[in-house]
DRENDO-1510 file (C-alpha; in Angstrom, 1 decimal, always signed):
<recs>
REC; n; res; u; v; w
REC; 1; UNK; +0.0; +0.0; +0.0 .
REC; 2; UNK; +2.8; +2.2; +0.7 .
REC; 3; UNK; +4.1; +1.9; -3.0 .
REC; 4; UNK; +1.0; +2.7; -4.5 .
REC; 5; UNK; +0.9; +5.8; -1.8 .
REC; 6; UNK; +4.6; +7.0; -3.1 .
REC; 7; UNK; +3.4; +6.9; -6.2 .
REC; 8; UNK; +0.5; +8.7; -6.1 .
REC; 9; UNK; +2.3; +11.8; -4.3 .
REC; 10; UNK; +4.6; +11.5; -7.1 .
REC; 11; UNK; +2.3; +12.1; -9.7 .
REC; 12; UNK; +0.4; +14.8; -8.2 .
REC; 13; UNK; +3.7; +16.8; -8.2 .
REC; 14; UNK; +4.5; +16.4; -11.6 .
REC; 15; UNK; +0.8; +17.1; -12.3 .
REC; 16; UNK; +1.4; +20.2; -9.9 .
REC; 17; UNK; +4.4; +21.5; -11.7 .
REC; 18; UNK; +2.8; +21.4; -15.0 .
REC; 19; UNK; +0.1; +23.4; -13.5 .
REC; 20; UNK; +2.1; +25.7; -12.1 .
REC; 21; UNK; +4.0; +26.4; -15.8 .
REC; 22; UNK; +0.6; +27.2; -17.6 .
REC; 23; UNK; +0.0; +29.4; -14.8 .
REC; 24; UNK; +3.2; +31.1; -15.4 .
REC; 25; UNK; +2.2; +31.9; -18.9 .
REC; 26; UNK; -1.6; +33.3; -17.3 .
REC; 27; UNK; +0.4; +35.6; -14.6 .
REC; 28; UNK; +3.7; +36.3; -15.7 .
REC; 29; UNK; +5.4; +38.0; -12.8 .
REC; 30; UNK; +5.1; +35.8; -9.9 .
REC; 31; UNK; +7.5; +32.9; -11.0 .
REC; 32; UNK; +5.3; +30.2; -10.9 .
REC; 33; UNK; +7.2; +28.0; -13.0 .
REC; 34; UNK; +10.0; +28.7; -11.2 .
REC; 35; UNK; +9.4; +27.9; -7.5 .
REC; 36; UNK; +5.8; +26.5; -7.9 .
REC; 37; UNK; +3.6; +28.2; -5.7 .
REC; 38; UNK; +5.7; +27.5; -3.1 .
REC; 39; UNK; +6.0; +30.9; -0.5 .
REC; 40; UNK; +9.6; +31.7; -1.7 .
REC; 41; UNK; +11.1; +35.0; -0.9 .
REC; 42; UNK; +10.4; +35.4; -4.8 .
REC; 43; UNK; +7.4; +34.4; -4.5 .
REC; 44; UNK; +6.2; +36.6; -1.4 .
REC; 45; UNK; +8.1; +40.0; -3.3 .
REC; 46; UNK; +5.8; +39.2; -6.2 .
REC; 47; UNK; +2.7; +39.0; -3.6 .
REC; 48; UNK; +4.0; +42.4; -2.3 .
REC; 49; UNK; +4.7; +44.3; -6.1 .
REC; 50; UNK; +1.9; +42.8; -7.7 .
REC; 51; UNK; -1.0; +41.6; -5.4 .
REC; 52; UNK; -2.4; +38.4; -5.7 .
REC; 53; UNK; -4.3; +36.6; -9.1 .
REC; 54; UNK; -7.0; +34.3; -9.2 .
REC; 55; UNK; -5.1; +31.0; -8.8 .
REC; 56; UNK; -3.3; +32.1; -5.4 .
REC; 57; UNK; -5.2; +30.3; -2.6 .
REC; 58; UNK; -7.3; +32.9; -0.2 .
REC; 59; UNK; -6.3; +30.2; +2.8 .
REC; 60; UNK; -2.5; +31.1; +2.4 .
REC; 61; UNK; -2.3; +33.6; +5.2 .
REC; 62; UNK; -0.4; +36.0; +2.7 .
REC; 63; UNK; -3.2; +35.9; +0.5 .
REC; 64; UNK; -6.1; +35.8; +3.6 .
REC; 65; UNK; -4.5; +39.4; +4.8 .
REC; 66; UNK; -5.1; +41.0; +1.3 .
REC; 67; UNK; -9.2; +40.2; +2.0 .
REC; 68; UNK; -9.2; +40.4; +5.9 .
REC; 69; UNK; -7.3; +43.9; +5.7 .
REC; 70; UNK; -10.5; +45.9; +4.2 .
REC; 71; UNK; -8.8; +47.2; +1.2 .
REC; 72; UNK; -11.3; +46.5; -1.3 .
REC; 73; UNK; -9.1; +44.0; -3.3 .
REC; 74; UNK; -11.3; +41.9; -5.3 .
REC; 75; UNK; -10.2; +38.3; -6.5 .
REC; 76; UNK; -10.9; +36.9; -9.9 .
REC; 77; UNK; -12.5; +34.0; -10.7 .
REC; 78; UNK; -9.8; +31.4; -11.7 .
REC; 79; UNK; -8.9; +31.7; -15.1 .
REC; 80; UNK; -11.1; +35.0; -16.0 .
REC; 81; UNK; -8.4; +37.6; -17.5 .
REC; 82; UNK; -7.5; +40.3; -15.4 .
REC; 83; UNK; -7.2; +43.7; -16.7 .
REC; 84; UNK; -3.8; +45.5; -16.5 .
</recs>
């Protein structure tokens, strides 16, 4: 069972890191392909210059501070285009 477990996690990872590379075509900016969502110090600069897009995760306590902090931020839905 434990094989078939390894496995498994394996697969989601690669299935996560190709994600993550379409996603760095959608938002250029962030690095996505780069360190794959993961809260780099890239990663968390990019939060900071650019805000969040509509695939970063309003759980991520980064993230949760842009809604909880009453500055009127508004996410998009996942994969609508954001205007410049």
């Amino acid at each position: 069972m434990s094989a078939s477990i390894a496995c498994a996690s394996i697969l989601a990872k690669v299935e996560r890191d190709m994600a993550m590379e379409g996603f760095d075509r959608l938002y250029p900016g962030y690095g996505l392909a780069k360190h794959k969502g993961y809260a780099t110090r890239e990663h968390i600069e990019a939060l900071h210059r650019l805000g969040p897009c509509a695939v970063h995760r309003r759980s991520f306590d980064p993230i949760k501070s842009w809604f909880t902090a009453g500055n009127g931020y508004q996410q998009t839905a996942l994969f609508e285009q954001e205007e410049p």
